[in-house]
KOLLUM-720782 format. One record per residue: residue in one letter; x, y, z of N, C-alpha, C in turn. Coordinates in steps of 0.02 Angstrom, whole numbers, plus 50000, padded with zeros to 5 digits. Each point is the difference from the previous one (the first is absolute). Layout:
% KOLLUM-720782
AXYZXYZXYZ ...
END
This chain:
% KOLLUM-720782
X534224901643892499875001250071500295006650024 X500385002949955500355006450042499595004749965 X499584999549968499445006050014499365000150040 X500044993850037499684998250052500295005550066 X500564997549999500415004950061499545007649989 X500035002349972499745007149997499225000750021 X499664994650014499334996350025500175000950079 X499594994850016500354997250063500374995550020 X500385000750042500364994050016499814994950069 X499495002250016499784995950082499604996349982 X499635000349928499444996349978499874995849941 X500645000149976500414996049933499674995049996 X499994996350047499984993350015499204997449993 X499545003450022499315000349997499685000749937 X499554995249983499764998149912499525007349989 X499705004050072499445006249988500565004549984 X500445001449992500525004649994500114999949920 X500234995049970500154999449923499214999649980 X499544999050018499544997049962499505007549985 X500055004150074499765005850005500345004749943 X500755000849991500295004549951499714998349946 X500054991449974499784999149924499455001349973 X499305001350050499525002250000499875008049988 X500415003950037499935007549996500425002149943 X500484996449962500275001149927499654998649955 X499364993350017499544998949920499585007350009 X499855002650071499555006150014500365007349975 X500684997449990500375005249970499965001449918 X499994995049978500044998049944499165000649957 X499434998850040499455001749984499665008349969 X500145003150058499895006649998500695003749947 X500494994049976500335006249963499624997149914 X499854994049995499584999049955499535006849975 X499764999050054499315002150000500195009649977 X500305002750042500335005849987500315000949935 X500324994049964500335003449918499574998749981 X499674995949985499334999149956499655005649996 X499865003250054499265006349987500395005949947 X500425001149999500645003149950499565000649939 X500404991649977499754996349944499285001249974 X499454998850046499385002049980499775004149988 X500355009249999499815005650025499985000149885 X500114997249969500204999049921499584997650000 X499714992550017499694995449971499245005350009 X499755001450072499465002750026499625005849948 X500685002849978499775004949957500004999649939 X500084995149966499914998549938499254995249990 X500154993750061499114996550006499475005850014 X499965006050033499455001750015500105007849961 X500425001049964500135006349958499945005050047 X500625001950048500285003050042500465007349971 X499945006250020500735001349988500664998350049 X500515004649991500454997150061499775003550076 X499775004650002499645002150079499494993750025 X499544999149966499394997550006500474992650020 X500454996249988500274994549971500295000450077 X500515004550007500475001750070499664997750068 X499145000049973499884999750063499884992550028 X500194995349967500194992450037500725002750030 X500585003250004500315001050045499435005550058 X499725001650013499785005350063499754993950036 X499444995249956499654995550048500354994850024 X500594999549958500624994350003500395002750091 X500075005150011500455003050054499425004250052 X499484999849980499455003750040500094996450074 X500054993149991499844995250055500655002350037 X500465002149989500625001050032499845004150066 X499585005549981499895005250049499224998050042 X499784996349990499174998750014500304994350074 X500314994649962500234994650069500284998950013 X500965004449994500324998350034500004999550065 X499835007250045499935000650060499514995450033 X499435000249965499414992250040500494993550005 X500544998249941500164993450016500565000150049 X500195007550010500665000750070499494995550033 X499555004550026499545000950072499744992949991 X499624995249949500104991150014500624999350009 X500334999449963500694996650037500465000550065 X499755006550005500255001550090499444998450048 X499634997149972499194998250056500154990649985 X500094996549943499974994049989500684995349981 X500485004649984500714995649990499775000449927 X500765000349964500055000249938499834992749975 X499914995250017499844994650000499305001949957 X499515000650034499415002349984499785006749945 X500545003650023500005006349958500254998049914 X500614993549979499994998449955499434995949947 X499354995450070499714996949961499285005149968 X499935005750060499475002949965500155005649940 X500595001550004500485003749945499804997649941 X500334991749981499634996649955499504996549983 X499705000450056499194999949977499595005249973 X500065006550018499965005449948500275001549942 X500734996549993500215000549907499454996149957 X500034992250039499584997049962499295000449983 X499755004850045499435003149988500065004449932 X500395006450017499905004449958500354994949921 X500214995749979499984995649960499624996549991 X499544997350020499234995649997499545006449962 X500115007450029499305004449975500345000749919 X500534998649966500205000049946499334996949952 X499834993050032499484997749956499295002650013 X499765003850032499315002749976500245007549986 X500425002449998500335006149961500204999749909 X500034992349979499964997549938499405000450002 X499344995050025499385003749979499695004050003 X500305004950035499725007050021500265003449916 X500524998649977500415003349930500315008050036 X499935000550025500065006750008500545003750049 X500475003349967500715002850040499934999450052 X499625003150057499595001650051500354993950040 X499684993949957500034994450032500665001950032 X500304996049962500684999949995500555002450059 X499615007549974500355005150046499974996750117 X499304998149984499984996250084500234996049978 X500044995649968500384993150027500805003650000 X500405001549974500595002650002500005003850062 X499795004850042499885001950051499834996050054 X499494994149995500074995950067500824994649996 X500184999249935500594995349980500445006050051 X500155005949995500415003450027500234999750070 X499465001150032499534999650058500554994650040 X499594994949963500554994150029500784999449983 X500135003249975500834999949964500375005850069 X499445004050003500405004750067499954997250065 X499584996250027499904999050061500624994049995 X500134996849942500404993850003500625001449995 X500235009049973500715002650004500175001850073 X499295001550017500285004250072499884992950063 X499874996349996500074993650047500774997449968 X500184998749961500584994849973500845003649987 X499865007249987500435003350004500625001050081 X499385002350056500395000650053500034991750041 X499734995249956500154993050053500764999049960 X500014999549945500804998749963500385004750052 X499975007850006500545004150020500034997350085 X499614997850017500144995250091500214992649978 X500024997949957500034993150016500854998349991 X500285004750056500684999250004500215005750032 X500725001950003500525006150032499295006549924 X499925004150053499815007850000500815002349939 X500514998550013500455003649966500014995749905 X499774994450020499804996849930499485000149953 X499795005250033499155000549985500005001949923 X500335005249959499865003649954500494993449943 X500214995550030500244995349967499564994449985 X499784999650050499374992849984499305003849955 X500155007350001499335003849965500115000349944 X500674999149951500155001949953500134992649982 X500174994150039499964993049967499254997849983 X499535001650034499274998049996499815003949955 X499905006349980499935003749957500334997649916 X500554995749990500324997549952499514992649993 X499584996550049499404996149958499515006249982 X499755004750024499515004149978500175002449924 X500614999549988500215002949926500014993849945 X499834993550054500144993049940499125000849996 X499625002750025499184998750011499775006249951 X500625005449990499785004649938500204998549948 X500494996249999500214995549912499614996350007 X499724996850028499474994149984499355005049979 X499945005150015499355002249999500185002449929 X500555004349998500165003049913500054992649947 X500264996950010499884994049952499404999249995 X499394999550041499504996749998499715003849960 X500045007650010499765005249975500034999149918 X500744997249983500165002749936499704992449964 X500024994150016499784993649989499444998350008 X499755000450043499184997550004499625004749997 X500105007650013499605004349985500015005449922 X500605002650010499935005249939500094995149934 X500434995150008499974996249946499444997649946 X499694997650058499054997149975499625004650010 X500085006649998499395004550018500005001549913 X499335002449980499805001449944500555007649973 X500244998249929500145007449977499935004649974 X499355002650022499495002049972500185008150031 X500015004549959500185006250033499375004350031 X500345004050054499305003750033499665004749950 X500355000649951499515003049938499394994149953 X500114996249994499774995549968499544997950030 X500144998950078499374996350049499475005850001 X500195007049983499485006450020499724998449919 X500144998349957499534998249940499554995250007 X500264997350023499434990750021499395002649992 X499694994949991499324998450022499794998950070 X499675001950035500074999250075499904991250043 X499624997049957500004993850013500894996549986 X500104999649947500814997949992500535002650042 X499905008650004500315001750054500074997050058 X499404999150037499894995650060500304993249994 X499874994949957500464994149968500495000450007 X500445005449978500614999750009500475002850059 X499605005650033500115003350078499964992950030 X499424995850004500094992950058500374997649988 X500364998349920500484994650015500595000950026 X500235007049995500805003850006499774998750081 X499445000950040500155002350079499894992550017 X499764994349970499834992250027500934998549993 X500645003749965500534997949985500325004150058 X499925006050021500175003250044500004996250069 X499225001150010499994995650089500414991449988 X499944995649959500234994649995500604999150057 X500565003349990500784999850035499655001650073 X499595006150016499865000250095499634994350018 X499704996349958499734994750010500294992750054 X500444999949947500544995850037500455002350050 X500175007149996500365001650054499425000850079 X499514998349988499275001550050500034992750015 X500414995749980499924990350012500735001950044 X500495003249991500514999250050499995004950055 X499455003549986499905002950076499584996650048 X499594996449993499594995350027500294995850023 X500604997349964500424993650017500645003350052 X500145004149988500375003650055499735002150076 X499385002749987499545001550073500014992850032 X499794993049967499964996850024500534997450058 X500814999649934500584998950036499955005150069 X500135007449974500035001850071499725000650072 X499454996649970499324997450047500474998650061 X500454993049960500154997150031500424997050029 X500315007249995500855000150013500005004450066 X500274998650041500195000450063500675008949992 X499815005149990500295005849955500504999350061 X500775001049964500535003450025500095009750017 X499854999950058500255007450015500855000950057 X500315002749956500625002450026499775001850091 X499675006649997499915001950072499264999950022 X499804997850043499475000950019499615004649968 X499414999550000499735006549951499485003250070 X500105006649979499795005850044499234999749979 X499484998650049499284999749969499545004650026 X500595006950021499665005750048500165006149961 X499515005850012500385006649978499255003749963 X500025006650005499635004749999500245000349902 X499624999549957500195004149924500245004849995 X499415006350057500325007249979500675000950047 X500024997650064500635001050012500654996849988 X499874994549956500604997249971500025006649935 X499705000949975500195004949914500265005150028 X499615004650066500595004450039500364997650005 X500314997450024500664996450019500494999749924 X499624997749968500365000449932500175005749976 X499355005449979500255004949980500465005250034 X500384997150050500405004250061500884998349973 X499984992949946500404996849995500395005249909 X500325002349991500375003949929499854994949966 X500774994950027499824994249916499424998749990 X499694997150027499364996849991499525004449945 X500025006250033499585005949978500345001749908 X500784998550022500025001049914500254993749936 X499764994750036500064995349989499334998749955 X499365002650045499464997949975499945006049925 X500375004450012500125005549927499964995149959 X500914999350021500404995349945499544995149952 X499674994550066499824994249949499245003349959 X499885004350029499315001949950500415002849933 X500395006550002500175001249908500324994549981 X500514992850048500214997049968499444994149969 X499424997550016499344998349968499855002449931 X500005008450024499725002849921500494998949952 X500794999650010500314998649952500034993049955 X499934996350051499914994349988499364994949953 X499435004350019499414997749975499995003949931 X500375007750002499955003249935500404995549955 X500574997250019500355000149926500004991150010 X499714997050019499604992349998499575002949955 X499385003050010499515002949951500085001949934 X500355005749983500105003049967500904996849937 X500124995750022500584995449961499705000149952 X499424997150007499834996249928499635007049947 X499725003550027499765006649968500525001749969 X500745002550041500475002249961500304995649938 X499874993550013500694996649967499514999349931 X499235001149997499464998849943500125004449986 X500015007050011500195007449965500734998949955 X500414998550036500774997949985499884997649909 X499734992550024500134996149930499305003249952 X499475000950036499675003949947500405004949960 X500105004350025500655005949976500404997649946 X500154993050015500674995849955499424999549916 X499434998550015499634998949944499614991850017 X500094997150059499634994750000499224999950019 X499644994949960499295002150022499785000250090 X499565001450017499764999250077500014993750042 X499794992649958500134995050033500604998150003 X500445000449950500694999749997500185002550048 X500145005550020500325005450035499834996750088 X499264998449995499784995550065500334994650019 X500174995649966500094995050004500825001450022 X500565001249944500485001050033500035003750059 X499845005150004500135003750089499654997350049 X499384994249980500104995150060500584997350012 X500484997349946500694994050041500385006750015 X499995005849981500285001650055500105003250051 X499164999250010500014999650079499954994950055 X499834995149942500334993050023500664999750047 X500375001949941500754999350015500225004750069 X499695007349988499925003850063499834999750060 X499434995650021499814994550049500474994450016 X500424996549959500454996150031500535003450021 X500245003049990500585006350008499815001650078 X499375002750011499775003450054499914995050065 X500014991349979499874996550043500754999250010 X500514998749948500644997750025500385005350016 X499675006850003500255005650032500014998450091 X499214996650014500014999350065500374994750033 X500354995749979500364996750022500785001950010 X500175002549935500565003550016500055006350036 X499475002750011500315006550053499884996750066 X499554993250008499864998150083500774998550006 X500434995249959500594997349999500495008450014 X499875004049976500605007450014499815004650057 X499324996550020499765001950094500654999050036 X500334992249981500244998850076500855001550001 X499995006849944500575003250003500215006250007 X499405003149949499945006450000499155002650046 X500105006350037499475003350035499254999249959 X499504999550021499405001049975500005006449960 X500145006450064499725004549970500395004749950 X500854998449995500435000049930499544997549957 X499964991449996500014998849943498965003149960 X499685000850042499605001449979499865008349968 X500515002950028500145008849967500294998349912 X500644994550012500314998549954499314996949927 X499894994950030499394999449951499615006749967 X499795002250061499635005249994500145006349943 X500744999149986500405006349993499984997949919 X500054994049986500074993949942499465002149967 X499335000050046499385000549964499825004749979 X500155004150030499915007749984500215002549921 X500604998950005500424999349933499744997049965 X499574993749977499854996649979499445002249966 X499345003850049499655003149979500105003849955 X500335007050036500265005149929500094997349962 X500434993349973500194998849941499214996649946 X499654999750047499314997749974499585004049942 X500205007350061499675004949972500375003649926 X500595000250016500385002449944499994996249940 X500314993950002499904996049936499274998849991 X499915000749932499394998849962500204993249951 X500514996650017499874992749941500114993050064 X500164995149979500164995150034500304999750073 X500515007750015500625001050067499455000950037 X499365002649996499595002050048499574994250033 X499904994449958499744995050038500654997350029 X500534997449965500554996750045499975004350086 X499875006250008500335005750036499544997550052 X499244998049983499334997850031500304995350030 X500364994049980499924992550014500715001150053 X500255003850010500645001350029499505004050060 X499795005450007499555001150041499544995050041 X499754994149963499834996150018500384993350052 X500504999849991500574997350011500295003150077 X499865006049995500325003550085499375000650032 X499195001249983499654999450043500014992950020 X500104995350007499954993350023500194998750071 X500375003550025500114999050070499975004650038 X499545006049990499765007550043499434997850025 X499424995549988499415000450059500324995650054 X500384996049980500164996350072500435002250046 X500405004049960500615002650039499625007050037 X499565003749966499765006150027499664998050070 X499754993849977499534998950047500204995950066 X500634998150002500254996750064500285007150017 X500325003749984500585008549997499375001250072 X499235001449967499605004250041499974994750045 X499814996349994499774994450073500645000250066 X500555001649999500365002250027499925003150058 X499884996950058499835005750050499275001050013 X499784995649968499045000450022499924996650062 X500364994350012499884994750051499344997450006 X499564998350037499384996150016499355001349959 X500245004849956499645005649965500034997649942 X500344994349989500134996749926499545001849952 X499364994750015499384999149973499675007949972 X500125001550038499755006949977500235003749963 X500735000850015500405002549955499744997549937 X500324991949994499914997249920499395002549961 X499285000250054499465003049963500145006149979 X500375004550029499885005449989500575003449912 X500614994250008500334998049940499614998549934 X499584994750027499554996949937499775002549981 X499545006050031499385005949967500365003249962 X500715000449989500595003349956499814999049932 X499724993450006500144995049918499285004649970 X499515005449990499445004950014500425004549955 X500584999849993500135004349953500084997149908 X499814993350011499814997249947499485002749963 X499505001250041499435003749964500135007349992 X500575003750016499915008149998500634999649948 X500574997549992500365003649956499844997849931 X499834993849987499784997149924499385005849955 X499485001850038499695004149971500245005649972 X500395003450063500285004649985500615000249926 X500214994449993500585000149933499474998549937 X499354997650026499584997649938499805006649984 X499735004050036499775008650009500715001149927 X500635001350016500365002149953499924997749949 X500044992549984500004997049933499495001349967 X499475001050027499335001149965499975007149980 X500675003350032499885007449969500305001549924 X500254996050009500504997349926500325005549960 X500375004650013500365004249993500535000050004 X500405002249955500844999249990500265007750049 X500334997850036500565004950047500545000549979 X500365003949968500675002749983500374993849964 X499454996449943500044997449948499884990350041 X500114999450046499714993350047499194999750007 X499904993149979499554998950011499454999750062 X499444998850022499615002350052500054992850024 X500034993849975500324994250024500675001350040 X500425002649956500664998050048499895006050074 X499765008349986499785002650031499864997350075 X499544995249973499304998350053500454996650080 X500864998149955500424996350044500205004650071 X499865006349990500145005450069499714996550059 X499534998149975499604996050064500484994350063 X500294996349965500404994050026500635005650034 X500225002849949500715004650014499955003650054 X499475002550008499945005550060499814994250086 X499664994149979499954995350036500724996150039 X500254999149931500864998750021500585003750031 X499715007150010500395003750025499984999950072 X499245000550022500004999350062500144993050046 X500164994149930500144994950059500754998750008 X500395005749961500835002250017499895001450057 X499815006050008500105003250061499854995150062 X499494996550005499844995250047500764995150029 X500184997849921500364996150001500835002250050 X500115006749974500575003650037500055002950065 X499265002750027499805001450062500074993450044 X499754994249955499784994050056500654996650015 X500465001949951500614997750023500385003750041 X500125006350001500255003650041499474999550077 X499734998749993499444998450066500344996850036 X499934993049942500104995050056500754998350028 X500315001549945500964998050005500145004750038 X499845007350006500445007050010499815001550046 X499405002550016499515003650041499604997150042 X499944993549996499484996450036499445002750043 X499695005849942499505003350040499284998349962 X499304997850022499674999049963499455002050023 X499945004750037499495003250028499895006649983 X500765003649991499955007149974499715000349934 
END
């Protein structure tokens, strides 16, 4: 109950109050599914349909496309209808763009794919930017970046569930048949074996498309807890003026975009490196697969019990310390990525992995700071952040595919500048936003 306190306390007592949170944590927990998984597939995609890694990258563009297409439409419902409403049509569009999964299997064709992952998105943003700023109200304004970084710690149990699923029900049973071998086929067998790897693929959204249905229903019919009245007035363009008038906000929305690209790069790209790694050692290709799945396994649990323990070192140390401090961790971490060429360079990854775990939530309450009535908008305007999913991954695939050794380093470890230069700028965020808010309490200049 005493992380209730950090909730509300006038409405404890009321069953729409607990019943509303447990609801917007399975919604937390959905979309982070859904988010590690597309990672995972960016391998599988390009080996079923004999991809290179550009061509492959691009289930992350259509994966994060939706980021920038509806965040702002689902502000403007949710400030017209109550997040109430704004959550159920949120997920009624995931489960859409998960339903077009199955005539994208009979369609066979990337293409498919590529929309259904794009309408799946679609709904994953409108459902960040409704659920995000009801957690940061549904209590004291000064607790906000605390209840963002506890809800965010189910979103990290909904990306181990998604990486397990990944490594168990999907890569496990997918055929191991190499993208060289399938380009020999016969084109009929080819096809045989392309359906069965993608009938194993959609299987897992399948079922997760039965608990979104079963959730819309619940919240049908749940009577939603809102902390403050919700504001169901306001102009778009003159709330985003209003915003962009605001510093943090303005470099807040920096922050969480390179901190995205870092994030989605070296989620992505783990497993590329750690297959180069043990290839290197002399193990064959499935070998090499198979282990640097557990451990990114292991890297995913790390990253979820990262978020618990830094919500737990919120309510001691400053946000925007401890998020420089991370920051400063990761950075280091990177370089060491790039430098070592044997085993230190994935550890260096999974340690990197380990301090991004509590920067989107923390970045993202830091900026909300000072928006006031403007929430909704703000958060949209946060969410379209997650858009850099689709711009920095290409860009490190661009390197790897150039495959050239730099001052005896490989164009793999190379390709890691990407994240590093990402991590730099969410120091600075991190040290400005603290001196902001502790020192200066200026957030307009």
């Amino acid at each position: 109950m005493k992380l209730l306190d950090n909730f509300s306390k006038t409405e404890q007592q009321h069953g729409n109050f607990v019943t509303t949170l447990v609801l917007i944590l399975v919604c937390f927990a959905l979309w982070g599914f859904t988010n590690d998984i597309a990672g995972v597939m960016v391998g599988a995609f390009s080996r079923i349909f004999v991809l290179d890694m550009t061509q492959g990258s691009m289930i992350n563009v259509a994966s994060f496309m939706g980021y920038l297409v509806l965040a702002i439409p689902a502000a403007i419902f949710t400030q017209r209808y109550t997040y109430k409403r704004g959550v159920i049509l949120s997920l009624s569009i995931y489960a859409a763009g998960i339903l077009l999964l199955l005539p994208a299997m009979g369609w066979g064709a990337f293409h498919g794919f590529l929309l259904a992952y794009f309408v799946m998105t679609c709904g994953s943003a409108a459902l960040e930017t409704c659920c995000h700023p009801l957690v940061y109200r549904m209590g004291d304004i000064k607790k906000g970046i605390f209840r963002l970084n506890l809800a965010q710690a189910f979103n990290a149990l909904g990306a181990c569930i998604g990486m397990l699923v990944a490594i168990t029900a999907i890569n496990k049973n997918l055929s191991k048949t190499s993208a060289e071998a399938r380009m020999e086929m016969p084109k009929t067998q080819f096809e045989i074996l392309k359906n069965s790897d993608l009938h194993i693929i959609i299987q897992p959204y399948l079922y997760v498309a039965a608990v979104i249905f079963l959730l819309i229903v619940l919240i049908w019919s749940t009577k939603f807890y809102v902390h403050q009245k919700e504001n169901q007035r306001g102009i778009p363009n003159d709330a985003f003026k209003r915003l962009l008038h605001i510093r943090n906000y303005r470099e807040g929305l920096v922050a969480e975009f390179f901190y995205i690209g870092a994030q989605i790069c070296v989620f992505t790209y783990i497993l590329v490196y750690g297959k180069h790694i043990f290839m290197t050692e002399g193990m064959m290709e499935l070998d090499a697969e198979s282990l640097v799945s557990r451990y990114s396994m292991g890297a995913i649990i790390l990253y979820a019990a990262m978020r618990f323990i830094c919500t737990w070192l919120l309510t001691f140390i400053a946000p925007g310390r401890l998020l420089s401090v991370m920051a400063i961790i990761g950075t280091a971490a990177v370089m060491g990525s790039i430098i070592f060429t044997d085993r230190n360079g994935l550890y260096c990854l999974i340690v990197v992995i380990g301090c991004l775990s509590m920067m989107f939530p923390t970045i993202y309450g830091m900026a909300l700071r000072g928006v006031g009535d403007d929430v909704k908008y703000a958060s949209a305007g946060l969410t379209m952040t997650v858009f850099a999913g689709a711009v920095f991954p290409p860009l490190q695939a661009a390197i790897i595919e150039w495959g050239k050794d730099l001052l005896g380093l490989p164009a793999i470890n190379i390709s890691f500048i990407v994240p590093l230069v990402c991590l730099m700028v969410v120091v600075y965020y991190g040290h400005t936003g603290y001196v902001r808010h502790h020192i200066t309490h200026d957030y307009e200049s």
